[in-house]
N, C-alpha and C positions, 0 to 999 in steps of 0.2 A: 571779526575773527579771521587769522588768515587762513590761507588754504592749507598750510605745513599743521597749521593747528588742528583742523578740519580732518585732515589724514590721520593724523595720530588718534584723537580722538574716537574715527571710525575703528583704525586696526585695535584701540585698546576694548572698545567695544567687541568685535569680532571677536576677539582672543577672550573675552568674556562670554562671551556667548558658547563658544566651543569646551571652557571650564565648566558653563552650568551643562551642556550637553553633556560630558563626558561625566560629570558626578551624576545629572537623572541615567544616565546609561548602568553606571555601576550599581546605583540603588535598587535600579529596575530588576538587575540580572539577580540580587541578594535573593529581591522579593520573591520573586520567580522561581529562583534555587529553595530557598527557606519554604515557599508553599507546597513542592511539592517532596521534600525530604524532610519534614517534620513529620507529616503523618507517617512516615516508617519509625520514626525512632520517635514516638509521642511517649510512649508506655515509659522509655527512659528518661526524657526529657520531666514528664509527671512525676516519677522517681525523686526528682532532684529537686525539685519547686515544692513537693509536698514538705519538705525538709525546712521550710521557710514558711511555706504557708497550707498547714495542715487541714483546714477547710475550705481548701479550692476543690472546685470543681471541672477536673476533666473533661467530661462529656460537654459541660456549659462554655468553657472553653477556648476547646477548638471553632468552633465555627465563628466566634469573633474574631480569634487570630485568623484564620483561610478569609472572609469576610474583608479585613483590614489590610490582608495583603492582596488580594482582588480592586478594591478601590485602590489603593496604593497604588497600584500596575498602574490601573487610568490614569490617576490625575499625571503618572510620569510620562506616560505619553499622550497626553493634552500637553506638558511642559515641554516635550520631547518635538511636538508639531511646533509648538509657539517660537518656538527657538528658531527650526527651519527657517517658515517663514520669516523670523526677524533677519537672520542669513542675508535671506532673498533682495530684502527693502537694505538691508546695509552694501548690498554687492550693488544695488542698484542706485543707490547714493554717490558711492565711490566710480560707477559709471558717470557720473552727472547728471543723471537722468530718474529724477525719485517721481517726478509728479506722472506715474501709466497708470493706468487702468488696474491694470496689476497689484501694483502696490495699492488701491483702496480694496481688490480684493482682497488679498491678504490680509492688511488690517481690518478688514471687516471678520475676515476668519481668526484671527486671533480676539477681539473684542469677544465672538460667539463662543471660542474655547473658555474664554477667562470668566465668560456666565457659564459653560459648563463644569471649569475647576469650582466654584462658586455653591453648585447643585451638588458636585459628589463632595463636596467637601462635609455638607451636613449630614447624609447617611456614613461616612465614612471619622467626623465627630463621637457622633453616635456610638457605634462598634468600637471607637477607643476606650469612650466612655464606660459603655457597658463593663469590656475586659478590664479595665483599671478598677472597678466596682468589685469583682470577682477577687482582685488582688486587695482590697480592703484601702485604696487610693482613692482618694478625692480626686477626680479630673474634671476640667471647668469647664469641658462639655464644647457646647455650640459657642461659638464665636464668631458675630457677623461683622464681617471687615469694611468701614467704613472706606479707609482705602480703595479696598479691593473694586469698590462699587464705584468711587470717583474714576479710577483707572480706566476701566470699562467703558464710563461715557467717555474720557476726556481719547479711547482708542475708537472708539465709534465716528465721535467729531472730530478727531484725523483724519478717520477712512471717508469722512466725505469732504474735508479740503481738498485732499490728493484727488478725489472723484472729479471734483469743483475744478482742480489744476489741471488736470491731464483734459476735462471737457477745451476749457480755457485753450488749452497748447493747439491741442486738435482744430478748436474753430480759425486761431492764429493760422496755424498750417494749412488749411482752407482756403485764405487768403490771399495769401504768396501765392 
């Protein structure tokens, strides 16, 4: 691949990276806004739902919605870190310089976020679940990403190539 190719690549990556930044940003700010200005207008809000669905419960609820937009917040900002980091390993790409110490930290901290997206994902299934139950919806509940789990190792065994790389450069530099 050439190097023209290599640039572009990086920048369309980057400029992806900055799109999903900028959508976890606006979610985030929804969630944040919506959890703490529903509870003032709940009484109205229950007004207008009971209109549709006459044996919901209120009081049962809210704490799945407050619940749902509390795990929400995290996982956007576990998404909201992962992102940075990836930043960091693409600015240090575009240095010519990917295989530091650095970047296996990073990918090590992102591999540990993406089990932690992983963990609040199931409490956070859960509470969808429940609240969709309340609305008389079937929701398919837990769903373990077989994905999500290859991803995980295959960013684990990166962060120790780059570990492997940058040892590698260093003993080279030794040398000289």
């Amino acid at each position: 691949m050439t190097k023209i190719a290599d640039n572009r690549i990086l920048r369309i990556t980057r400029w992806l990276v900055y799109l999903i930044m900028g959508l976890v940003a606006a979610v985030g700010i929804l969630l944040a806004v919506m959890s703490v200005v529903l509870p003032f207008h709940w009484t109205e809000a229950m007004a207008e739902l009971a209109k549709s669905y006459p044996k919901l419960d209120p009081a049962t609820l809210l704490p799945h919605l407050l619940s749902i937009f509390a795990l929400g917040i995290m996982v956007l900002g576990m998404l909201w870190t992962i992102m940075r980091k990836l930043l960091a390993i693409v600015a240090s790409v575009e240095l010519g310089d990917p295989f530091v110490r650095a970047n296996a930290v990073r990918l090590k901290a992102i591999g540990w976020l993406m089990v932690g997206l992983q963990i609040v994902g199931v409490p956070l299934a859960l509470a969808a679940s429940e609240a969709a139950d309340l609305f008389g919806e079937s929701d398919t509940g837990l769903d373990i990403s077989l994905n999500g789990i290859l991803s995980i190792l295959l960013v684990f065994i990166l962060a120790g190539i780059f570990e492997r790389g940058a040892e590698m450069r260093e003993e080279l530099e030794g040398t000289v």
